[in-house]
N, C-alpha and C positions, 0 to 999 in steps of 0.2 A: 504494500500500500504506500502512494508515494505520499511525500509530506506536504498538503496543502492547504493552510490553516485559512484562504480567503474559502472555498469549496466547502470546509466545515463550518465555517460562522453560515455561510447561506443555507447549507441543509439543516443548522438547530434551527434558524429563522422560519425554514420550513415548520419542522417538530413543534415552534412553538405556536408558530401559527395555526397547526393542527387543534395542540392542546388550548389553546382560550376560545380555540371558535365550536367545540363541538358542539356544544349546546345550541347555538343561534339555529339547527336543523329545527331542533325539540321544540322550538319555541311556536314552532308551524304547525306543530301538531293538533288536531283539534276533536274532541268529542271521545279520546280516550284517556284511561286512568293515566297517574304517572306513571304508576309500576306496569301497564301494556308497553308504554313507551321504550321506559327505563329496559324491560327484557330485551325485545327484539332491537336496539341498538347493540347493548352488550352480547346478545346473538352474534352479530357482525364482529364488535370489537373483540371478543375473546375467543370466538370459536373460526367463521369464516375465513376473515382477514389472514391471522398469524399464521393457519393450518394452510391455505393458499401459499404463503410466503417461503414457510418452511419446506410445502414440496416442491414448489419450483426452484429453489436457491438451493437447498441441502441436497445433493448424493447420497443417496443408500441411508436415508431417511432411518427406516426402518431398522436395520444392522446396528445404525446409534444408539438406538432406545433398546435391542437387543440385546448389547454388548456393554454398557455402562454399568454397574454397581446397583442392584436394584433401588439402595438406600439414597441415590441420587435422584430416580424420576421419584419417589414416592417422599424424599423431602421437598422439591418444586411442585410439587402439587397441594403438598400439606401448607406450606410457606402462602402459596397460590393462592389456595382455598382461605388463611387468613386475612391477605389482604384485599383478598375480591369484597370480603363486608367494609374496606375504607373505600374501596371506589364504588361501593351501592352509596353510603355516606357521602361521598366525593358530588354523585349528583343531587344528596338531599339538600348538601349545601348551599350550592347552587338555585336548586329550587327556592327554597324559604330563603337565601340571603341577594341573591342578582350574581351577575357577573365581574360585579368591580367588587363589591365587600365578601360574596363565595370566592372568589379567584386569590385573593389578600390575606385573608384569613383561612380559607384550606391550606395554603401554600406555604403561608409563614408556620401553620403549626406540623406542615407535613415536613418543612424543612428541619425543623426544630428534633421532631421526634426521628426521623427517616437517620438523622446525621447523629444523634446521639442515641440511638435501640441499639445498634452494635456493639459500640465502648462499652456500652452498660453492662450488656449481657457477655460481653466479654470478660469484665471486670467480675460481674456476680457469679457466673456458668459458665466458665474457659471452656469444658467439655460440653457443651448443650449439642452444639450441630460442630460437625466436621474441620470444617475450611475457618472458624473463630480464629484458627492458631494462624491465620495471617493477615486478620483485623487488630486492630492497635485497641491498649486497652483506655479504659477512659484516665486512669491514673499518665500514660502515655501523653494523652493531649496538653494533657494538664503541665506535665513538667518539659514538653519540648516546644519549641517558638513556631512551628507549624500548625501542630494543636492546639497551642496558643489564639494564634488567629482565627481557627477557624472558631473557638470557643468566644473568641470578641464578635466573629461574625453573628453566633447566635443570640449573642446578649444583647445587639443591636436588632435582629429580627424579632425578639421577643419583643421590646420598644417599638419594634413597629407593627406589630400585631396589636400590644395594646391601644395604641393610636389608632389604626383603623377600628378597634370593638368600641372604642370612645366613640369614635365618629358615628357608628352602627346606632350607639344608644341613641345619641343625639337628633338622626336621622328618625325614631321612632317615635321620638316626643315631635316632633315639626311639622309632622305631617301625620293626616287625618289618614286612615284606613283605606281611605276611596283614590287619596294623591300614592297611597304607598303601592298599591295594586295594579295602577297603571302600568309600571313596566314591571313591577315583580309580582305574581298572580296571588301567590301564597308568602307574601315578606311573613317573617316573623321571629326577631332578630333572638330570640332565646331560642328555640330551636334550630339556628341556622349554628348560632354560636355554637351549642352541643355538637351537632355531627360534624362540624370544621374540627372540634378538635379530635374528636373520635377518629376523624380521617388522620387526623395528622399523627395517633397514637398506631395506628393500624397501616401506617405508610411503612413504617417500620419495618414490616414483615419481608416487603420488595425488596428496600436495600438488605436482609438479611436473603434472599432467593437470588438475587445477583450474587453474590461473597459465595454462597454455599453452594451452588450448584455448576461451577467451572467442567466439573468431569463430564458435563454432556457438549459444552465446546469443545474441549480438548479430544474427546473422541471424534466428533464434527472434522476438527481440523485434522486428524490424524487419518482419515479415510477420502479426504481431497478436499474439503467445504473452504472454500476463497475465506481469507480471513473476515471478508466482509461481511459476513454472513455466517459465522460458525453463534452468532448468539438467537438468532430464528430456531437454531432447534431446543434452546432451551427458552425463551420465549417462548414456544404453541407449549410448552409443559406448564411453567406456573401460571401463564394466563387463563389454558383448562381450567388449571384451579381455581383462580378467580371466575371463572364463570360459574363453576360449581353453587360456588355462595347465591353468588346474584342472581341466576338464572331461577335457585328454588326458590328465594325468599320472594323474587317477582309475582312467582307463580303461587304461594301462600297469601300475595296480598291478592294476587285477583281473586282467587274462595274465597277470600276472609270479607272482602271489600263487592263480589256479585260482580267483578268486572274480567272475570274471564272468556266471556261474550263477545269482546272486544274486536277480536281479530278478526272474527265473522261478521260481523254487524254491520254488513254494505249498507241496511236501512238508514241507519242515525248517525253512519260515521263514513267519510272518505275514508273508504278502508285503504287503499291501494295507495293514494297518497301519504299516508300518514305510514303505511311499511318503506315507500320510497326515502322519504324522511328519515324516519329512525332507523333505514339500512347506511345514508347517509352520514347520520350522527354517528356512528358505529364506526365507519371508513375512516371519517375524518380522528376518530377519537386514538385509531391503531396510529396513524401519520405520526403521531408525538414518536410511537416508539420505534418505527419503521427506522424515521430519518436520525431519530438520536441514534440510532444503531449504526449507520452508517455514515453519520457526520464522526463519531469520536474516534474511528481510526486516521482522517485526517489531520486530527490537530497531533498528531505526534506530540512534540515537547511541550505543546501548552493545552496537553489532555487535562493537567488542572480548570482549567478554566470551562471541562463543559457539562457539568455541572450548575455552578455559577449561571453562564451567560445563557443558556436552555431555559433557569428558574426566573430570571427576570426577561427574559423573550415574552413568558405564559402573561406572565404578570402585566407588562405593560400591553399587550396585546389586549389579554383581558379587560386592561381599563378602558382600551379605546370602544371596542363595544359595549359597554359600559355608556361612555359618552354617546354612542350610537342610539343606544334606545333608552337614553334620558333617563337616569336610574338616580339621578340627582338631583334631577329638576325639583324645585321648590323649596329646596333644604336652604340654611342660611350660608352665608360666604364663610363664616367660621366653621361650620361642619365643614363644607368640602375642602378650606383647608387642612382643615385637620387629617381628611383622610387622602389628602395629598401626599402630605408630610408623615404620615402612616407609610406611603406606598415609597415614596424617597429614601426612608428608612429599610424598606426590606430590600431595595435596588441596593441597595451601601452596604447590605449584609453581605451582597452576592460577592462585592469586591474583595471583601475580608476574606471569604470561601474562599475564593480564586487565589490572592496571595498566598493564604495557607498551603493550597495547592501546591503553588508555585515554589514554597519554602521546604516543602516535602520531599517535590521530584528534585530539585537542587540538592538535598543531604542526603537522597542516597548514592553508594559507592558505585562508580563508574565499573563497567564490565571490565576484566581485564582478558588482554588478547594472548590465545594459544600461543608458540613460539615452536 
């Protein structure tokens, strides 16, 4: 893979532009439940998408998932399965909070938790999963000027999570039920706040599924798969997992809720539009990871930074649809500074990350050459 960090900043641009606009499909949806919605997107996003990606990119498909350590597909799945209930949350967020205060607040708390569930668990459970022994622990961050940083980055994202939940409050005292509804159907800033952080306790589990499940790349790569492409075959494994969750729990709200009807319901509902849609939200939802996958072999030496620059791509993208369908209109000039300077705050985090980054792949020891 050759080194071309302008090719990687434009494919996260891509990724991120995936990830803030999925929702704007959903928004078009009409006359069915959120949970009809919410399944057949994630249909797409977990099952279609990755399982497409993986057989046409991966060789001998098959032979990998044969030939790997069983304890490796059945920890991606397990990992999978836990965080497919943050991205069911990931879109409750959304739902009850919009897309500038969902996008801000899942992000900031997914950053927060996704960058420190490792250390932790490294720290509390060395032995929990496998591949820990080559995650740092949190005592590690703590005492070296890499984790250093990256620890100022989250103490600054924390700051700016609280700034946008200030803003959120603020936002629900200002406006009447009828002004809040307009662009967000169901606002309801205490439940949006809940699953933002749920999400962001539950992101965790991904960064722990990336870290623990290398041995289905490294098989990938050792049977021909372009490096560009050796993380699609373990990508269609934990995102199964995540479908797992989301796909049942969809299907318990339509019993539980009488809206399992849904999908047939050509009488009261564009049915056929609204699967165009939510197969749509689904495409566009894989794109984040599609391109994050193959933008981070470009950046070679400044693979620190994609990370970082992928989480504030979402974020500022996010806001600008946000400003698209008016998600602020009415509030006073002090709220939406505030949740400016909330979102300026979590952009500043990214830069701390990235340094950290930077200070990391810099101290470690240069390969030394055969003779």
């Amino acid at each position: 893979m050759s080194f071309n960090p302008m090719m990687g900043g434009a494919l996260h641009a891509l990724g991120g532009l995936g990830a803030a606009s999925f929702y704007v499909p959903l928004k078009g949806v009409r006359k069915w439940a959120w949970e009809s919605s919410w399944l057949v997107a994630n249909f797409f996003f977990l099952v279609v998408c990755p399982g497409v990606v993986a057989w046409f990119t991966v060789p001998q498909l098959g032979e990998i998932y044969g030939s790997v350590p069983r304890g490796a597909i059945v920890t991606a799945l397990t990992l999978g399965l836990c965080w497919g209930f943050g991205n069911l949350s990931w879109g409750l967020a959304l739902r009850y909070l919009g897309m500038s205060l969902g996008f801000s607040l899942a992000l900031g708390f997914c950053t927060v938790m996704g960058t420190l569930g490792p250390p932790v668990i490294k720290s509390l459970a060395p032995n929990a999963l496998p591949n820990l022994a080559n995650q740092k622990s949190l005592q590690d961050l703590i005492a070296h000027a890499p984790g250093q940083a990256t620890l100022a980055g989250l103490a600054v994202c924390l700051t700016g999570i609280a700034l946008c939940g200030r803003a959120g409050m603020r936002k629900e005292r200002e406006l009447s039920d009828a002004e809040k509804k307009v662009s967000v159907r169901e606002f309801s800033f205490v439940k949006g706040l809940g699953v933002a952080c749920l999400c962001g306790m539950l992101s965790a589990f991904f960064s722990l599924a990336i870290t623990d499940t290398e041995p289905i790349a490294m098989r990938a790569a050792e049977l021909g798969t372009d490096s560009l492409w050796t993380n699609s075959a373990t990508m269609a494994v934990v995102l199964a997992g995540g479908a797992v969750s989301n796909l049942l729990w969809c299907l318990m709200l339509n019993f539980r809720n009488g809206s399992a009807g849904d999908y047939m319901n050509v009488s009261q509902a564009p049915v056929a539009r609204n699967f165009l849609l939510c197969a749509l939200a689904g495409t566009v939802m894989y794109s984040e990871f599609f391109f994050y996958g193959i933008a981070a072999p470009y950046m070679g030496t400044f693979s620190f930074i994609n990370f970082p620059i992928h989480l504030a791509l979402v974020i500022v993208l996010g806001n600008v649809w946000a400003i698209v369908f008016k998600e602020w209109q009415g509030t006073s000039l002090g709220t939406r500074g505030m949740m400016a300077c909330g979102i300026a705050l979590l952009l500043l985090a990214t830069v701390f990350m990235g340094y950290g980054g930077y200070l990391e792949q810099n101290s470690l020891p240069l390969p030394t050459t055969m003779k």
